[in-house]
N, C-alpha and C positions, 0 to 999 in steps of 0.2 A: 799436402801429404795426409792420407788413411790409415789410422794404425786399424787391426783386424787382429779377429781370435781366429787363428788357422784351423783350428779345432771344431770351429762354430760361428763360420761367416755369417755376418745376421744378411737382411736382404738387403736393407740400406745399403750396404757397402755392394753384393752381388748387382745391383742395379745401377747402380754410378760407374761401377767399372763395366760392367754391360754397353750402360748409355756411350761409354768413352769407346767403347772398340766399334761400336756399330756406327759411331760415327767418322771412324779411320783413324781414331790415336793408338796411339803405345802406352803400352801401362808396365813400370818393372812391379813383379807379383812377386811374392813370397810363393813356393810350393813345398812337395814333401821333403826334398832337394834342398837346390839355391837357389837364389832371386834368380827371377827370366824376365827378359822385354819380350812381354804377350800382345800378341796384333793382332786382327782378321787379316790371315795370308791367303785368303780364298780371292784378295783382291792384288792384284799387282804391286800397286803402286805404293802400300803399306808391307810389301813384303821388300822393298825395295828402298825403303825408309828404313828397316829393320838392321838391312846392310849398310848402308849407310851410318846407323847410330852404332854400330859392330866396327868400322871400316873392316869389313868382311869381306871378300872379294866373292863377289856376284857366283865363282864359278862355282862355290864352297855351300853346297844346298843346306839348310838347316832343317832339324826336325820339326815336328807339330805334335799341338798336342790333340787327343782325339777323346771321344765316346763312342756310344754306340752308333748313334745316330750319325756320325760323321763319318764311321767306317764302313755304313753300309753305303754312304754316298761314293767313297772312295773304290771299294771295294764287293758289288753288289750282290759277287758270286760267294765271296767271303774269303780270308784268308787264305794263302798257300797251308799246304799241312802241316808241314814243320813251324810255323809261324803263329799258326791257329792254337798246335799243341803249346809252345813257350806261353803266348797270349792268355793260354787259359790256367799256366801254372801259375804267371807271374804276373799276370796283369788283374786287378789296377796294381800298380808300384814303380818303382823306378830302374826301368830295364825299357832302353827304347830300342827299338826292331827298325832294321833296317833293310827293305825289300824292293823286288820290281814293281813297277810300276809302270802298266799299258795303258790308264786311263787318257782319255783327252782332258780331260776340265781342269786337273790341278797339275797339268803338265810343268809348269814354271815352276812347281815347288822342289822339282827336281832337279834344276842348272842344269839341265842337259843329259845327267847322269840315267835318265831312268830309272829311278830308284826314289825311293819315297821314305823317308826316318818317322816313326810311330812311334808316341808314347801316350799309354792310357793312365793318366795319372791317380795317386790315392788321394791326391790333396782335395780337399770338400771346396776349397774357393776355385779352384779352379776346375773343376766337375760342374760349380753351380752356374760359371760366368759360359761354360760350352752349354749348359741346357737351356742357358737364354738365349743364345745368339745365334747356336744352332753351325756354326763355319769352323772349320780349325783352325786354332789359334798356333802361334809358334810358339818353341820349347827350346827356345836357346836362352843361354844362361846372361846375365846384367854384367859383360863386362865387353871389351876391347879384345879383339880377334887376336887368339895370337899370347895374349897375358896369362897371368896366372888366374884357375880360379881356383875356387869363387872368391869375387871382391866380398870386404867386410860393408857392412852397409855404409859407414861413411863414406866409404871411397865411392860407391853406388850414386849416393846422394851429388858428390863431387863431379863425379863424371856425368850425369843422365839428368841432374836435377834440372836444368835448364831446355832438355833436351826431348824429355817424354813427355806427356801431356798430363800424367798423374803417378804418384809414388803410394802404394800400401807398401804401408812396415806390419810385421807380425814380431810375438815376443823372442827375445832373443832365446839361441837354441845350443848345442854344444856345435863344433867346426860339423858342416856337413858335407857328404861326398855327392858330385855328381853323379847323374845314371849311367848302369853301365850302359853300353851301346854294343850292340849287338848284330852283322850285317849277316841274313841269312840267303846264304845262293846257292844252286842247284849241288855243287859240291860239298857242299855241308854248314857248318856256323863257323863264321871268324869273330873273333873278339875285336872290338876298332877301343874298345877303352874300358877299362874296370871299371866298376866306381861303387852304386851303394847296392847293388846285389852280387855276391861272391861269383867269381867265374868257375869257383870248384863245386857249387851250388850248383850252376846250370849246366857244366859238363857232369856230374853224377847225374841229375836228371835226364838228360838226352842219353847217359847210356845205361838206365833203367830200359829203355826200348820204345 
């Protein structure tokens, strides 16, 4: 286990976790949120390991986490409008978007859904581990599909310790909430979950115009 200053990842730690995902492990990350189990999901078979250490049920797509560089891969033309606007009020933070998605190449990330969950994160470790690696990682939270989150880190350790290939701790923080999630379709925004950005937040803003 790596303990980290979230605040100020040195690169030692940005390089080890780097060296771990490029070479198809799981690492549960601290982020601005809750602990996640972060993969390269641009590969298969580690997005697939992901469900696995979730018992996630395969049909159940999870989000990613993204930069710039990954969203122009995903996304070449650029954002939907509605998407783009949220994107540039709230992002980077903790508000994941959840959109279509017609590409070929990250087809699997979606279980079928056509749809693709987007979060541009604020946290600096994990901003610093997408600018080395360059692929999206996943942005599902360190616990058992289905449970309560977020696990307190012991329970983290309990369950994943054996199971991931590396654990960073960050200092402890008060209880934090997950992202909200947000799924934007042609008939307007549905809310799929509150969490750490208010829903009365982004419904003032979308009816600002």
């Amino acid at each position: 286990m790596l303990k980290v200053d979230r605040e100020n990842p040195s690169n030692q730690i940005l390089e080890r976790v780097s060296s771990v995902v490029k070479s198809g492990g799981v690492v549960v990350l601290p982020t601005e949120t809750v602990y996640g189990l972060v993969g390269d999901v641009s590969s298969a078979p580690v997005l697939e390991r992901i469900f696995e250490l979730k018992r996630r049920g395969a049909d159940k797509p999870i989000s990613i986490f993204v930069n710039r560089e990954v969203l122009i891969k995903l996304f070449p033309k650029g954002l939907p409008q509605v998407s783009r606007k949220l994107a540039d009020r709230f992002w980077p933070g903790p508000l994941t978007l959840i959109i279509p998605y017609e590409g070929r190449d990250f087809q699997h990330l979606t279980s079928g859904s056509r749809k693709i969950g987007l979060r541009f994160s604020a946290s600096r470790l994990i901003q610093g581990v997408l600018e080395k690696v360059k692929t999206p990682l996943s942005a599902t939270s360190a616990n058992l599909s289905g449970e309560k989150r977020p696990y307190p880190f012991e329970k983290i350790l309990q369950t994943f310790s054996s199971r991931v290939d590396l654990i960073v701790k960050a200092e402890e923080r008060q209880r934090e909430k997950a992202s909200t999630v947000l799924e934007v379709e042609a008939e307007g925004v549905r809310i799929i979950r509150e969490g750490a950005v208010p829903t009365k937040e982004i419904t003032d803003f979308l009816l600002e115009g």
